[in-house]
C-alpha positions in Angstrom: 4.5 4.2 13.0 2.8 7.5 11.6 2.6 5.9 8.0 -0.5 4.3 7.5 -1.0 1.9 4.9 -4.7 2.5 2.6 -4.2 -0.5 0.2 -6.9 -2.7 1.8 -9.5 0.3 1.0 -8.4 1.2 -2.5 -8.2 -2.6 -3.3 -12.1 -3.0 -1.7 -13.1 0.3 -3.7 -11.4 -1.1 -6.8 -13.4 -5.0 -6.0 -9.6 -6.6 -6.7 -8.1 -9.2 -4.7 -4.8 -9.0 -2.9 -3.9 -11.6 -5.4 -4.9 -10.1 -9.0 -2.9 -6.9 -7.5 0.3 -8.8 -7.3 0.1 -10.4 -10.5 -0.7 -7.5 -12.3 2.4 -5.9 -10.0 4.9 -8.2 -10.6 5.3 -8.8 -6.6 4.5 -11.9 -4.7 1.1 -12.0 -2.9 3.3 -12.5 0.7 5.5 -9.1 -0.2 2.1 -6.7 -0.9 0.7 -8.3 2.1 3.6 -7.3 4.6 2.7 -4.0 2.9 -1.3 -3.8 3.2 -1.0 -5.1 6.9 1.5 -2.1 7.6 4.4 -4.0 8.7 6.9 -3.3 5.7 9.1 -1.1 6.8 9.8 0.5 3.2 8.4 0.6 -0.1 10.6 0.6 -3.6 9.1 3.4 -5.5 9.0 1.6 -8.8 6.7 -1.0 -6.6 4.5 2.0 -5.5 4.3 3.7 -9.0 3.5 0.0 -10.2 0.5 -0.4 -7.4 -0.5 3.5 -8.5 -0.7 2.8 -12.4 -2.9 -0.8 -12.0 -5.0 0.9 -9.3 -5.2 4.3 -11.4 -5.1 6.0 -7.7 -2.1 8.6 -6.2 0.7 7.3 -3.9 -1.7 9.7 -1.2 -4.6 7.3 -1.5 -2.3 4.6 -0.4 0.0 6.2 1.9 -1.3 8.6 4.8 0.6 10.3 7.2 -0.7 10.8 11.0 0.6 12.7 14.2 -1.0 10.8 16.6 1.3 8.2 16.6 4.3 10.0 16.8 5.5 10.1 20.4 6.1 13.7 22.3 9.8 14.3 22.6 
């Protein structure tokens, strides 16, 4: 997939467990995991602008887009 999911290195930058974030979020700890591990396969923006405001960072500092994954048609 050419999304690749930041939230383990904001959350290590911000010294806040997976845990605290989910609280504070309002999501269970299993849900933003599925998310930091990459697997998710979507992402409610209410959730995201939730994650943004508590980690005072940009949907960009989360989410990053790569060509290298995508495959040559």
């Amino acid at each position: 997939m050419p999304i690749i999911v930041n939230l383990d290195v904001v959350l290590a930058q911000r010294k806040m467990r997976l845990n605290t974030l989910a609280e504070l979020v309002g999501i269970t700890p299993q849900n933003l995991s599925v998310l930091k591990t990459g697997k998710a396969k979507a992402i409610r923006f209410d959730t995201l602008d939730k994650i943004c405001e508590v980690l005072s960072c940009q949907p960009g500092d989360i989410l990053a887009f790569t060509k290298d994954s995508i495959p040559d048609s």
